[in-house]
LUMMI-30213 format. One record per atom (N, C-alpha, C): residue in one letter; x, y, z; chain. Coordinates in Angstrom, 1 decimal, decimal comma, padded with zeros to 4 digits. Each point is the difference from the previous one (the first is absolute). Layout:
N
+------+--------+--------+--------+-------+
! rest !      u !      v !      w ! kette !
+------+--------+--------+--------+-------+
!    a !      X !      Y !      Z !     A !
...
+------+--------+--------+--------+-------+
// end
This chain:
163
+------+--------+--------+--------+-------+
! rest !      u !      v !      w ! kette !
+------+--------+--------+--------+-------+
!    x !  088,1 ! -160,7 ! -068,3 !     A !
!    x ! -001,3 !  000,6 !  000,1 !     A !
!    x !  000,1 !  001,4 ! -000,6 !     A !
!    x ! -000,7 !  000,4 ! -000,7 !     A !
!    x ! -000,2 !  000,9 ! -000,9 !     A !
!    x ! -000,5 !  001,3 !  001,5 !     A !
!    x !  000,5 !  001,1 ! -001,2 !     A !
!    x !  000,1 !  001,7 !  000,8 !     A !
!    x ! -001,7 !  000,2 !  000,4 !     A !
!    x ! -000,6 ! -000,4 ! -001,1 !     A !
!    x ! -001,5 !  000,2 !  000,2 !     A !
!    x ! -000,5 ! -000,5 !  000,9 !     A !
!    x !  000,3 ! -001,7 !  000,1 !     A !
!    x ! -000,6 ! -001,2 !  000,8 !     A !
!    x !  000,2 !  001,1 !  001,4 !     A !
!    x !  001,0 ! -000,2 !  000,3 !     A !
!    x !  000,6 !  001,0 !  001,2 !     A !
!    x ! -000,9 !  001,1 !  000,1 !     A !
!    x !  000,1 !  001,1 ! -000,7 !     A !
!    x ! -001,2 !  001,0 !  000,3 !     A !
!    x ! -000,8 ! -000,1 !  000,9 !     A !
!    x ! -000,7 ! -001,0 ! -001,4 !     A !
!    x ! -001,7 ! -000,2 !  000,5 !     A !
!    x ! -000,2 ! -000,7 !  000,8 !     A !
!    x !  001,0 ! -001,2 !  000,8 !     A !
!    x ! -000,4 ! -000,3 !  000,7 !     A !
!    x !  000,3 !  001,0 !  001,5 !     A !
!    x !  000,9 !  001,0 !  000,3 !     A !
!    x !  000,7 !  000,6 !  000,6 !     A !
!    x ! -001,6 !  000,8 !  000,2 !     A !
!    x ! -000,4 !  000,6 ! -001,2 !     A !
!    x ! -001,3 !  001,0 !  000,6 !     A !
!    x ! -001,4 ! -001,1 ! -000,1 !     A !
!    x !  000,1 ! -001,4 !  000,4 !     A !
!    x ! -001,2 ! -000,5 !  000,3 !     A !
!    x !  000,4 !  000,1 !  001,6 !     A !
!    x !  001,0 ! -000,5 !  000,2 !     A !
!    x !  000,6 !  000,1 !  001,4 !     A !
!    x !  000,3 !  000,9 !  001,1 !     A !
!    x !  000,0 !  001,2 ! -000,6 !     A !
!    x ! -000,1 !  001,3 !  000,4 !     A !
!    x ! -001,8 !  000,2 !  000,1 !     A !
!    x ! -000,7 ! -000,8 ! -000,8 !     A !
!    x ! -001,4 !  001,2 ! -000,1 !     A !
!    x ! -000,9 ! -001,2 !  001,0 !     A !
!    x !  000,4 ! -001,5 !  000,3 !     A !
!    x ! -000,2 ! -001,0 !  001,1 !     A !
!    x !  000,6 !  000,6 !  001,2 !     A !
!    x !  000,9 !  000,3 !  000,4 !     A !
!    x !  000,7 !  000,4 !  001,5 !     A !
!    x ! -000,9 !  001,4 ! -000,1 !     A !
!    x !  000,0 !  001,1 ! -000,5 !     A !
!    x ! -000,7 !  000,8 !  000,6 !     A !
!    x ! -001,7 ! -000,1 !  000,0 !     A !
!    x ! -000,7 ! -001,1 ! -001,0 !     A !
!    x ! -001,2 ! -000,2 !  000,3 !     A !
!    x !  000,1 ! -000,5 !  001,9 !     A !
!    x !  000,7 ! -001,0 !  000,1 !     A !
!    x !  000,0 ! -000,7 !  001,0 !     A !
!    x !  000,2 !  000,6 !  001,4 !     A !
!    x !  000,8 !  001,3 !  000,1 !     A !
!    x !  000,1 !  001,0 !  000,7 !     A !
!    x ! -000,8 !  001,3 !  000,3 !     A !
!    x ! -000,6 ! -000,1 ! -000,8 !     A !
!    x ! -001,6 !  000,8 ! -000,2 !     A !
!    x ! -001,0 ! -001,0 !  000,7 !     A !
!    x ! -000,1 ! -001,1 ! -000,7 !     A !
!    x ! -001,0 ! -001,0 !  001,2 !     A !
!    x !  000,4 !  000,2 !  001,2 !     A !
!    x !  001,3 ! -000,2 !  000,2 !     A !
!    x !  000,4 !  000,5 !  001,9 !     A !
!    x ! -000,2 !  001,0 !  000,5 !     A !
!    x !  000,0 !  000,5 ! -000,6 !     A !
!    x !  000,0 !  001,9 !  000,6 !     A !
!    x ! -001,5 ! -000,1 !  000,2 !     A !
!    x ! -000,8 ! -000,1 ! -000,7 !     A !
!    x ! -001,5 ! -000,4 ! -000,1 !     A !
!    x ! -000,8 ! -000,8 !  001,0 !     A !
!    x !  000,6 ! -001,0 !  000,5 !     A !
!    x ! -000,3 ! -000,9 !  000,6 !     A !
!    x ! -000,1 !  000,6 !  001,5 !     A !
!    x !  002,0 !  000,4 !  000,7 !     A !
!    x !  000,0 !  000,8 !  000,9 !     A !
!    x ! -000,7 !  000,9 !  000,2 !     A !
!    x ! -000,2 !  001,0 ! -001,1 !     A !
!    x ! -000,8 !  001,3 !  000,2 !     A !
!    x ! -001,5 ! -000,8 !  000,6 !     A !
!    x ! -000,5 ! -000,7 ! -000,7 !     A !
!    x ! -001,3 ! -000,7 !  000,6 !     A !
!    x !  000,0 ! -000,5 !  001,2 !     A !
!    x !  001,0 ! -000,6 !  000,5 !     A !
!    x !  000,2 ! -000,3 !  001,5 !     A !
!    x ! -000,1 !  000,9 !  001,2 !     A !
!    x !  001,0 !  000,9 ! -000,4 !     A !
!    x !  000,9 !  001,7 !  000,7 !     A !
!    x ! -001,4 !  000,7 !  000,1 !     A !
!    x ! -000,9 !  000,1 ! -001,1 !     A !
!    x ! -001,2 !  001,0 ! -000,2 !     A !
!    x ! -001,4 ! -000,2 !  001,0 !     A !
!    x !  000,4 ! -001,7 !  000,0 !     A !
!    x ! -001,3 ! -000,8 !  000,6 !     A !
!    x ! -001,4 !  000,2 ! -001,1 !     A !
!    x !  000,2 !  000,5 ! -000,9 !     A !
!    x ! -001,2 !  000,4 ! -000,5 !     A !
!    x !  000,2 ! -001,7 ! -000,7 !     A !
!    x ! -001,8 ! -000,5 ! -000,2 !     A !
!    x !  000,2 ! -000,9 ! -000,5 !     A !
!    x ! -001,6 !  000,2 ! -000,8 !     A !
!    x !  000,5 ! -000,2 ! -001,3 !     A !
!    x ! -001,7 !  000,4 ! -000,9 !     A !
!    x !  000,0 ! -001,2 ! -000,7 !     A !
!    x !  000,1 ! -001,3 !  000,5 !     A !
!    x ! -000,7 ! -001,5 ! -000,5 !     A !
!    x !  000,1 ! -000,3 !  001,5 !     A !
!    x ! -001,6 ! -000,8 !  000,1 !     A !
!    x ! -000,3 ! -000,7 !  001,0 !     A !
!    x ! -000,4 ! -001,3 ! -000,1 !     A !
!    x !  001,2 ! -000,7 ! -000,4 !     A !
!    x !  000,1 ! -001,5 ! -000,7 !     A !
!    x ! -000,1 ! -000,7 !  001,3 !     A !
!    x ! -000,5 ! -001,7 !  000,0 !     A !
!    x !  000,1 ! -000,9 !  000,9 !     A !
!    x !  001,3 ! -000,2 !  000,2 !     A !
!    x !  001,0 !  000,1 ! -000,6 !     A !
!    x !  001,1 ! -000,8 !  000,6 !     A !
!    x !  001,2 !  001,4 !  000,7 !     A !
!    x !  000,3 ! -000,2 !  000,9 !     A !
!    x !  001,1 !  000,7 !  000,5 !     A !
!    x !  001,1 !  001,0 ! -001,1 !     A !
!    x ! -000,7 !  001,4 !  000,1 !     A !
!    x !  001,0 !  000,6 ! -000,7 !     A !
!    x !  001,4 !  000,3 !  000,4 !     A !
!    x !  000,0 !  000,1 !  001,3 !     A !
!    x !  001,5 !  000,6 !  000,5 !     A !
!    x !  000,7 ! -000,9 ! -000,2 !     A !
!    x !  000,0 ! -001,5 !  000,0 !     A !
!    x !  000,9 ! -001,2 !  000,1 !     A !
!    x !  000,4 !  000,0 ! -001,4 !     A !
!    x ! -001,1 !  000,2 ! -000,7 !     A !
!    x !  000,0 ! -000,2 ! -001,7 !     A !
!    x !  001,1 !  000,9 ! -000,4 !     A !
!    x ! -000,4 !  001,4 !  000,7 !     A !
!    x !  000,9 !  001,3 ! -000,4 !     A !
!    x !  001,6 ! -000,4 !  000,1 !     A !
!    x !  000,3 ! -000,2 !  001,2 !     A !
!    x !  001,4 ! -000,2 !  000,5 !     A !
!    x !  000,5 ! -001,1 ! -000,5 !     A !
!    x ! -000,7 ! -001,3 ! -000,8 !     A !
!    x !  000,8 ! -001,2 ! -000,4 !     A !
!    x ! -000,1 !  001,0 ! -001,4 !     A !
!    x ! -000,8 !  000,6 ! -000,4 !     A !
!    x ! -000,1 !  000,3 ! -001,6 !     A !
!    x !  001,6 !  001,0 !  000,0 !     A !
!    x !  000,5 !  000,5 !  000,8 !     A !
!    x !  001,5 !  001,3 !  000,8 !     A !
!    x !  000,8 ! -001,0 ! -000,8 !     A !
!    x !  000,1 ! -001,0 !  001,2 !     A !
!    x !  000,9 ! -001,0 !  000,6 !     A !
!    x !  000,7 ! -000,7 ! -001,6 !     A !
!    x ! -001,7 ! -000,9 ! -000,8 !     A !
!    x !  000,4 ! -000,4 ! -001,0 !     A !
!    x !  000,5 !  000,3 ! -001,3 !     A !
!    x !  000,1 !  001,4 ! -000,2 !     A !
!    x !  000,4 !  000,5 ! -001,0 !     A !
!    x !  001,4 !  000,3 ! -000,1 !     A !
!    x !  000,8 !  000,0 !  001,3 !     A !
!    x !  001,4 ! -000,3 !  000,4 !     A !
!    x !  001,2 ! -000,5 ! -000,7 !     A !
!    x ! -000,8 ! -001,6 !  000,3 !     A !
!    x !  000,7 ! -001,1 ! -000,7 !     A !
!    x !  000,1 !  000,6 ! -002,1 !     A !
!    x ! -001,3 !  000,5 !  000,0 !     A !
!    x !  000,0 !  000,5 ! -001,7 !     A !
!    x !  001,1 !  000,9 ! -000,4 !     A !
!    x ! -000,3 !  001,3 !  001,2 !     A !
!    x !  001,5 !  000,7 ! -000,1 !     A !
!    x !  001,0 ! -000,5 ! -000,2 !     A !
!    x !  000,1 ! -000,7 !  000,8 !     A !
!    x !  001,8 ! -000,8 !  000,2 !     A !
!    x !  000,0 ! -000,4 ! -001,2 !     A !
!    x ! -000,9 ! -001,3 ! -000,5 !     A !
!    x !  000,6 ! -000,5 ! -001,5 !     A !
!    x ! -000,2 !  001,1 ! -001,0 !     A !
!    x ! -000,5 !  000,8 ! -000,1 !     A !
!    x !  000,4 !  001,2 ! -000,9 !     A !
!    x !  001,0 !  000,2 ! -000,4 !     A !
!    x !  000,3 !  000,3 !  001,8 !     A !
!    x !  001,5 !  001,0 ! -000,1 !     A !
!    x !  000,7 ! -000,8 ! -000,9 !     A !
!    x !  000,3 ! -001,0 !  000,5 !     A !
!    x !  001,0 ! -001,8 ! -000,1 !     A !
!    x ! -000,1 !  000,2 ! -001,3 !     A !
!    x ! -001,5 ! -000,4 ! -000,8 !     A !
!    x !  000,3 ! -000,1 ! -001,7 !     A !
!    x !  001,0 !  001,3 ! -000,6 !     A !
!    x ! -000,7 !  001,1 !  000,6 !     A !
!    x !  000,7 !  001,1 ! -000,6 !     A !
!    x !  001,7 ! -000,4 !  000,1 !     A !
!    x !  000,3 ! -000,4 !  001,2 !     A !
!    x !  001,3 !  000,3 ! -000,1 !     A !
!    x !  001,1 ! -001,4 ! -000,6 !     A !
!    x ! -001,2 ! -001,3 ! -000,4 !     A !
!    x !  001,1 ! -001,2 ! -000,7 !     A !
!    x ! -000,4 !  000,7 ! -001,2 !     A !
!    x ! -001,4 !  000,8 ! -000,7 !     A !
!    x !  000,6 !  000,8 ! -001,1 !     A !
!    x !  001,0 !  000,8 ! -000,3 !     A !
!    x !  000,3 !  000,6 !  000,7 !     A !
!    x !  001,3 !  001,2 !  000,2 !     A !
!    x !  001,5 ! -001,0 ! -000,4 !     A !
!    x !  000,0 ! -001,5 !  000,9 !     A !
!    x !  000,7 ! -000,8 ! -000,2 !     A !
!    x !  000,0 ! -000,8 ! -001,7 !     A !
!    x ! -000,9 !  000,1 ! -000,5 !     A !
!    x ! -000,1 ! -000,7 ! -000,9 !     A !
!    x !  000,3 !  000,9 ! -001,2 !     A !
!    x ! -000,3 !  001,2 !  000,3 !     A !
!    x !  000,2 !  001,2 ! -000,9 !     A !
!    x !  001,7 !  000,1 ! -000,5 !     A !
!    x !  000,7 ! -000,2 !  001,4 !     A !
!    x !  001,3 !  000,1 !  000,1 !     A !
!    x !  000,4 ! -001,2 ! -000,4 !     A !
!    x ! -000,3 ! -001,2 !  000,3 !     A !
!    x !  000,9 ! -001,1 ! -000,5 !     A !
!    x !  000,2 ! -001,0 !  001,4 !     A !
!    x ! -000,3 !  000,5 !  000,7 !     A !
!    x !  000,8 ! -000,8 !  001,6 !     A !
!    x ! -001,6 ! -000,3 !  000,3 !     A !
!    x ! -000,8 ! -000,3 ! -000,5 !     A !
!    x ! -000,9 ! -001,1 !  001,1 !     A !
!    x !  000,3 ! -001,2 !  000,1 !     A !
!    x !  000,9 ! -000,8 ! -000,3 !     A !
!    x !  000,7 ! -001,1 !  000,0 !     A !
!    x !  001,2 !  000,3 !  000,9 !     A !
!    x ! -000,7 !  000,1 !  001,1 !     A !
!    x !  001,4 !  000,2 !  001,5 !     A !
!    x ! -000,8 ! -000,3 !  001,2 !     A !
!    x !  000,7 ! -000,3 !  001,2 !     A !
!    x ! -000,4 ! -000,3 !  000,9 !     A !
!    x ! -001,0 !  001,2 !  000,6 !     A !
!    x !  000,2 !  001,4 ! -000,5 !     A !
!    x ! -000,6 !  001,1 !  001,3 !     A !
!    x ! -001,6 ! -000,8 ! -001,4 !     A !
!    x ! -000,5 !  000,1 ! -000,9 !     A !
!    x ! -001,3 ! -000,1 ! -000,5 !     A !
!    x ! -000,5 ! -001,0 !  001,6 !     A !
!    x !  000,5 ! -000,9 !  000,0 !     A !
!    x ! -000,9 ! -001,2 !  000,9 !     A !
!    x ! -000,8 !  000,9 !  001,1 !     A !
!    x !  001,1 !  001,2 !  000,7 !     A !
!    x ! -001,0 !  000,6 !  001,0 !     A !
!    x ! -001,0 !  000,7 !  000,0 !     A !
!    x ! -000,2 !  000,5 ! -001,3 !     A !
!    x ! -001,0 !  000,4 ! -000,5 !     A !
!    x ! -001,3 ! -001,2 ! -000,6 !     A !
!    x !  000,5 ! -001,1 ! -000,5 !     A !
!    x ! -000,8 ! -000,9 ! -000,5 !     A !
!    x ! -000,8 ! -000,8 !  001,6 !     A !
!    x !  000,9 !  000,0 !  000,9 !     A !
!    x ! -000,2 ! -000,4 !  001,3 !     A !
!    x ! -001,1 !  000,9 !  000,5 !     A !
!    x ! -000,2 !  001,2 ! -000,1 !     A !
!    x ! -000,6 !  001,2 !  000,7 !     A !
!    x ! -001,0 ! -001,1 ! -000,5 !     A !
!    x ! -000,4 !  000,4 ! -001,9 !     A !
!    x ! -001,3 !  000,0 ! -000,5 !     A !
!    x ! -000,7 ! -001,2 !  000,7 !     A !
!    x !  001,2 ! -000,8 !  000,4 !     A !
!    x ! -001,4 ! -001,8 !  000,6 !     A !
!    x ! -000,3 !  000,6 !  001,2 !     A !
!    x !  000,9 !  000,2 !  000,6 !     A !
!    x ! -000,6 !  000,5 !  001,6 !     A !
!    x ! -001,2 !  000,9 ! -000,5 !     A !
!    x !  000,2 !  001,1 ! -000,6 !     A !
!    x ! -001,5 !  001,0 !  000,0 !     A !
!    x ! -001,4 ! -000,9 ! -000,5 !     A !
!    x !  000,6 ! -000,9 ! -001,1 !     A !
!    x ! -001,4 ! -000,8 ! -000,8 !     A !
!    x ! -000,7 ! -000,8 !  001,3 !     A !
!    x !  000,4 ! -000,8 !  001,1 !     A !
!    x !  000,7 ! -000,8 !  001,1 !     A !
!    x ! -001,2 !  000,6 !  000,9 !     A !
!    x !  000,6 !  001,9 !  000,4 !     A !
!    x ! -000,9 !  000,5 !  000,8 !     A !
!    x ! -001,1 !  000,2 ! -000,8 !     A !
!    x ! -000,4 !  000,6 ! -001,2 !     A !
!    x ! -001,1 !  000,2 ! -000,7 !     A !
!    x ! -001,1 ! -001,2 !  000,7 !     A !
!    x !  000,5 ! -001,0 ! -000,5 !     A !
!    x ! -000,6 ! -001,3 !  000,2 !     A !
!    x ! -000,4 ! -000,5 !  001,7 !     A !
!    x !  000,5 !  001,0 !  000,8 !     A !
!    x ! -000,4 ! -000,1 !  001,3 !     A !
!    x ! -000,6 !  000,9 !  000,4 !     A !
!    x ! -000,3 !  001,3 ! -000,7 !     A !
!    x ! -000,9 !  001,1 !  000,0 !     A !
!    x ! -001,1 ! -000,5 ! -000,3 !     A !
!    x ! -000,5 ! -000,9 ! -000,7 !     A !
!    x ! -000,5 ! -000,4 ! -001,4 !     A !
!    x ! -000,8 ! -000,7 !  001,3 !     A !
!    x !  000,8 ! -001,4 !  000,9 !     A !
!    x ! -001,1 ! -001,1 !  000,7 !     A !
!    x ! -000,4 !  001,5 !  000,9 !     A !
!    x !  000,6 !  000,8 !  000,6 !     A !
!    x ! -000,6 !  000,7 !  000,8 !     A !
!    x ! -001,6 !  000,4 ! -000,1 !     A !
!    x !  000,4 !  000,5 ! -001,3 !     A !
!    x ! -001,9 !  000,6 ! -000,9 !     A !
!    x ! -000,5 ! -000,9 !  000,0 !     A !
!    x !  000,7 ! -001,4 ! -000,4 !     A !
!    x ! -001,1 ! -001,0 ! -000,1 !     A !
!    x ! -000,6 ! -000,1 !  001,4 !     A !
!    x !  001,0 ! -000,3 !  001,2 !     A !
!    x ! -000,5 !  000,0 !  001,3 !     A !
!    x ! -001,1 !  000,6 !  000,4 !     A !
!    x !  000,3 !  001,3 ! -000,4 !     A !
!    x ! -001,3 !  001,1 !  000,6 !     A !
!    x ! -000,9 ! -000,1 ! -000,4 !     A !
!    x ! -000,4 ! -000,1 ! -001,6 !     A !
!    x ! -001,0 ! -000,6 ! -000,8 !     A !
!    x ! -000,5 ! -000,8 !  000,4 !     A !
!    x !  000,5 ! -001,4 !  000,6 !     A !
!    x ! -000,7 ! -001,3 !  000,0 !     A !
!    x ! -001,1 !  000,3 !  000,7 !     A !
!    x ! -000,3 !  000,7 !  001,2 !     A !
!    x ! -000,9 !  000,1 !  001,1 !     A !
!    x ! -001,4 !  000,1 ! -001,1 !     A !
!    x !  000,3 !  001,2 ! -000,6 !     A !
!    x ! -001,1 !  000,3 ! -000,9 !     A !
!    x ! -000,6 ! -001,0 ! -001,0 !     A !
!    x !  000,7 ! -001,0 ! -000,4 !     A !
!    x ! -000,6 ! -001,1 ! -000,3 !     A !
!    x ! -000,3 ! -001,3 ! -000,4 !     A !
!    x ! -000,9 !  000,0 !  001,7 !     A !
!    x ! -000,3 ! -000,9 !  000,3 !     A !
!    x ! -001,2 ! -000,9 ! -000,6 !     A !
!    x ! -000,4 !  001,0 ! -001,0 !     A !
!    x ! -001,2 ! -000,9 ! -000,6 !     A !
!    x !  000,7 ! -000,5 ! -001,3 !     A !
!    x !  001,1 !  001,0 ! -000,3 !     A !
!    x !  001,0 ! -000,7 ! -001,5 !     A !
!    x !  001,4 ! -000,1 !  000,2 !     A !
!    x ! -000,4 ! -001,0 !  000,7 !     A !
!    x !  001,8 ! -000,3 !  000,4 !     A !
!    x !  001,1 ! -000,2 ! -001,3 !     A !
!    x ! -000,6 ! -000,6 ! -000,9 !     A !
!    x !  000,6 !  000,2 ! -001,8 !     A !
!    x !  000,7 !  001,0 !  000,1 !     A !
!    x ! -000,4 !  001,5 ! -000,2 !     A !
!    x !  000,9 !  001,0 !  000,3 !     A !
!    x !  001,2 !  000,1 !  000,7 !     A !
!    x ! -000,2 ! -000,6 !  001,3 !     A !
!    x !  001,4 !  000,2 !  000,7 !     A !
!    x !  000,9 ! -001,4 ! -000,3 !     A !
!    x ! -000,7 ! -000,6 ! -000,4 !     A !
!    x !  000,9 ! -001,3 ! -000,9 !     A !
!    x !  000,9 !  000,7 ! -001,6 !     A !
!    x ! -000,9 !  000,6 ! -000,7 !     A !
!    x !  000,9 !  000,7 ! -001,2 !     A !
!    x !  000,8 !  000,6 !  000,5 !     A !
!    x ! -000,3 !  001,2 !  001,1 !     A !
!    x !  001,1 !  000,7 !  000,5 !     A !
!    x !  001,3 ! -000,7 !  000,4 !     A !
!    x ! -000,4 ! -000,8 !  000,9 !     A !
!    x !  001,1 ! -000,9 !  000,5 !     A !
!    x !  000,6 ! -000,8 ! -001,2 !     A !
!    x !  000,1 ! -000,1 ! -001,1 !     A !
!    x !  000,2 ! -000,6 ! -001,4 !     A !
!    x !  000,4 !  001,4 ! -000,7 !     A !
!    x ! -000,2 !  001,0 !  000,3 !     A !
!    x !  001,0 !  000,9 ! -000,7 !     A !
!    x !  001,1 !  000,2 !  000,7 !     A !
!    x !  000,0 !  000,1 !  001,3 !     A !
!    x !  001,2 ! -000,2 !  001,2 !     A !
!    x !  001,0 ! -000,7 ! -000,6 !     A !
!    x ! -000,4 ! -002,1 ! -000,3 !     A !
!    x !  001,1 ! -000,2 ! -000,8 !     A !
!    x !  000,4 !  000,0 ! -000,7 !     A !
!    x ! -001,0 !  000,8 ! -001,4 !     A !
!    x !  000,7 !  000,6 ! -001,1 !     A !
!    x !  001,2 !  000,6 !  000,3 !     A !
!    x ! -000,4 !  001,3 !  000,9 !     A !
!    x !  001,0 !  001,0 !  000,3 !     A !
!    x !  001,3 ! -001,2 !  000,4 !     A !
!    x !  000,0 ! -000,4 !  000,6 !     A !
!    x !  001,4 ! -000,7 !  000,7 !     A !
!    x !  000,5 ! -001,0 ! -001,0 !     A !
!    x ! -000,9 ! -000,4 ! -001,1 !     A !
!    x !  000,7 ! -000,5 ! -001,5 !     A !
!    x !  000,8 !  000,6 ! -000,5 !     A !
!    x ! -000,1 !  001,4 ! -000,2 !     A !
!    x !  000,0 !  001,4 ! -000,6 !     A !
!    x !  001,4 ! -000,5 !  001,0 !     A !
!    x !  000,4 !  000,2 !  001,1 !     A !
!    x !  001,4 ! -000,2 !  000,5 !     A !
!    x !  000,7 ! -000,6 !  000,0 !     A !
!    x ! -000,5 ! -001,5 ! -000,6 !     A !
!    x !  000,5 ! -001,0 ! -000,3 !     A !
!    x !  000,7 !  000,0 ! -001,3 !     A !
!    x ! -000,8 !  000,7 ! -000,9 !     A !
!    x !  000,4 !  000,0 ! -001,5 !     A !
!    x !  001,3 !  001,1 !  000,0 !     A !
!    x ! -000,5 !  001,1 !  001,1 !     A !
!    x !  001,6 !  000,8 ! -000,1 !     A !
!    x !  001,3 ! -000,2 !  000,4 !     A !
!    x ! -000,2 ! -001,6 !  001,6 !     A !
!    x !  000,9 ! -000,8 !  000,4 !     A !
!    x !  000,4 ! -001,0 ! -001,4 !     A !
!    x ! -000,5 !  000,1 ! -000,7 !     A !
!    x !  000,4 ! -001,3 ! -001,1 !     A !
!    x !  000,8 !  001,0 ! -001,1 !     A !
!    x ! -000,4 !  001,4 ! -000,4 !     A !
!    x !  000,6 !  000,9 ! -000,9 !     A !
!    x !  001,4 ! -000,1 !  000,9 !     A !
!    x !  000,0 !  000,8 !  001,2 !     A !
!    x !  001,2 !  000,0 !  000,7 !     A !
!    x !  001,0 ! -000,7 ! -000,1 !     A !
!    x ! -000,3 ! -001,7 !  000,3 !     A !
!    x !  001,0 ! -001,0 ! -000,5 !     A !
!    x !  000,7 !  000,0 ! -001,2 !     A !
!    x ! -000,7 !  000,4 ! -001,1 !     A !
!    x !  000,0 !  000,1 ! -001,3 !     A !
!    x !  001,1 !  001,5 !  000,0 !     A !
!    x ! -000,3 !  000,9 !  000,8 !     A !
!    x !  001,0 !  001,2 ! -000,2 !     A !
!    x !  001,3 ! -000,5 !  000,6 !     A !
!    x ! -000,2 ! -000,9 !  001,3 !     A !
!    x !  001,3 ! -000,8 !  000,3 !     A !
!    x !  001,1 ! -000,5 ! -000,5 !     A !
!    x ! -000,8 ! -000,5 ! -001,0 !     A !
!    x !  000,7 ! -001,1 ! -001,0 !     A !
!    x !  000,6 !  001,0 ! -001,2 !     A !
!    x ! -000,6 !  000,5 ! -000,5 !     A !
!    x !  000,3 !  000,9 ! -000,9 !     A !
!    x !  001,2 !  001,1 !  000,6 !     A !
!    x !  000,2 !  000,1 !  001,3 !     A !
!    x !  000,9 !  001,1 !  000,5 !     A !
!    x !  001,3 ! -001,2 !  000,2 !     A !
!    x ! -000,4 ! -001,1 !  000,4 !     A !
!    x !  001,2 ! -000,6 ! -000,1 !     A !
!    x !  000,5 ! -000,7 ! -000,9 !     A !
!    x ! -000,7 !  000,1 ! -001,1 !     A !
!    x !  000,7 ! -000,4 ! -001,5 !     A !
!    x !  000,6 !  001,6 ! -000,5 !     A !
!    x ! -000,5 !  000,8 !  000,2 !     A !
!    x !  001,0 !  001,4 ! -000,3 !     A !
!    x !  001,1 !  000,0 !  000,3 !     A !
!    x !  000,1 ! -000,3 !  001,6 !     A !
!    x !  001,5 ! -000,1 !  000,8 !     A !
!    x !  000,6 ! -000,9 ! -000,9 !     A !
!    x ! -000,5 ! -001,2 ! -000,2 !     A !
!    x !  000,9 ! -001,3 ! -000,7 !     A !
!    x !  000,7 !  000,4 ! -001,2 !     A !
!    x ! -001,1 !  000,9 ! -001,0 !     A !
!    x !  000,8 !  000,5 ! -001,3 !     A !
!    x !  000,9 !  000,8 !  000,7 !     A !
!    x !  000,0 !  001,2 !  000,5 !     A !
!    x !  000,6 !  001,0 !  000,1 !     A !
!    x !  001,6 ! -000,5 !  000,7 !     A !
!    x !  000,0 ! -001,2 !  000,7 !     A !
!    x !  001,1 ! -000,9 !  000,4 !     A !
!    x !  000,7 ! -000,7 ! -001,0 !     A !
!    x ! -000,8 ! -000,7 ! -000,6 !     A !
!    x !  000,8 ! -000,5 ! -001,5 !     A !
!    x !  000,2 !  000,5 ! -001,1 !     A !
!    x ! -000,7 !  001,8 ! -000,7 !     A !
!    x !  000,9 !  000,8 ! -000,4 !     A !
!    x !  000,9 !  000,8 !  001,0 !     A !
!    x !  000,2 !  000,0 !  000,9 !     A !
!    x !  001,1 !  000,5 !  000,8 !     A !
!    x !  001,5 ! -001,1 ! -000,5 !     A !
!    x ! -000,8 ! -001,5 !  000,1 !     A !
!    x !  001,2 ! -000,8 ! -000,2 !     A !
!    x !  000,5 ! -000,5 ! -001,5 !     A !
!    x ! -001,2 !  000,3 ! -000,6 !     A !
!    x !  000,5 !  000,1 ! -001,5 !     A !
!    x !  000,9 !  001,6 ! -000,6 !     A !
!    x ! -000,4 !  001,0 !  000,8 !     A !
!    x !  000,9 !  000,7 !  000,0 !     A !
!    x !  001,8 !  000,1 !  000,3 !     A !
!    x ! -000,2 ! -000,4 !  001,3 !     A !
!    x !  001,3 ! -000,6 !  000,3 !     A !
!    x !  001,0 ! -000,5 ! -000,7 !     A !
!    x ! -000,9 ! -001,1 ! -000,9 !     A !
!    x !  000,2 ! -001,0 ! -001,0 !     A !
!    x !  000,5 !  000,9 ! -001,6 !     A !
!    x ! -000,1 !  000,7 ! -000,2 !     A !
!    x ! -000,1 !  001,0 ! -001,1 !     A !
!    x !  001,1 !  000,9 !  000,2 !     A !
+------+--------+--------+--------+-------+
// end
């Protein structure tokens, strides 16, 4: 991966985690203040605190990409420590996707004349948890790939020997 690739994606990831931490600070402050200047039908505070809660899981896989970049930069994301980082990112996608039925939950009440709505919702839910499936399927693929490294790195060990 190229010096640039790395950069730019390093300051997309930087300028996502601190968006996402401004929504929280934001959010709280709207809680903590009590001031509330929309007087929507559906429950703000619940909305507020899953909106806290869900942006969490974003953090975490942030961090995680940032740091199998750091590994990839170096050469060693083909080792066992990447998986615990690749493991974070499902769990976070996992809760996103449980954050996600929550909204839908709260939402559904509201409607009751278009229940369609909380059916898409509930259909982006298991997008999201595809979205963790496809990174359980990358994972396998990092598996395999980390144990075909071991395997060379064993049989130039023994073709060295051999020499």
């Amino acid at each position: 991966m190229g010096k640039l690739t790395v950069r730019a994606l390093r300051v997309v990831l930087a300028v996502v985690l601190t968006g996402t931490v401004f929504v929280q600070a934001l959010m709280v402050w709207a809680l903590v203040s009590g001031n509330d200047p929309e007087d929507g039908s559906l429950p703000l505070t619940p909305l507020r605190l899953i909106t806290i809660l869900g942006i969490g899981p974003a953090q975490v896989a942030l961090v995680c990409v940032w740091r199998l970049v750091t590994m990839v930069r170096r050469g060693t994301v083909f080792s066992h420590a990447a998986f615990r980082y690749v493991d974070l990112i499902i769990g976070a996608i996992v809760a996103a996707a449980l954050v996600w039925f929550a909204v839908t939950a709260l939402n559904a009440p509201g409607q009751r004349d278009d229940p369609g709505v909380t059916l898409i919702m509930g259909g982006v839910g298991v997008a999201i948890l595809g979205v963790a499936l496809i990174v359980l399927v990358l994972r396998t693929l990092l598996a395999q790939a980390v144990a075909r490294d071991v395997e060379a790195t064993q049989l130039q060990a023994e073709l060295d020997e051999v020499i």
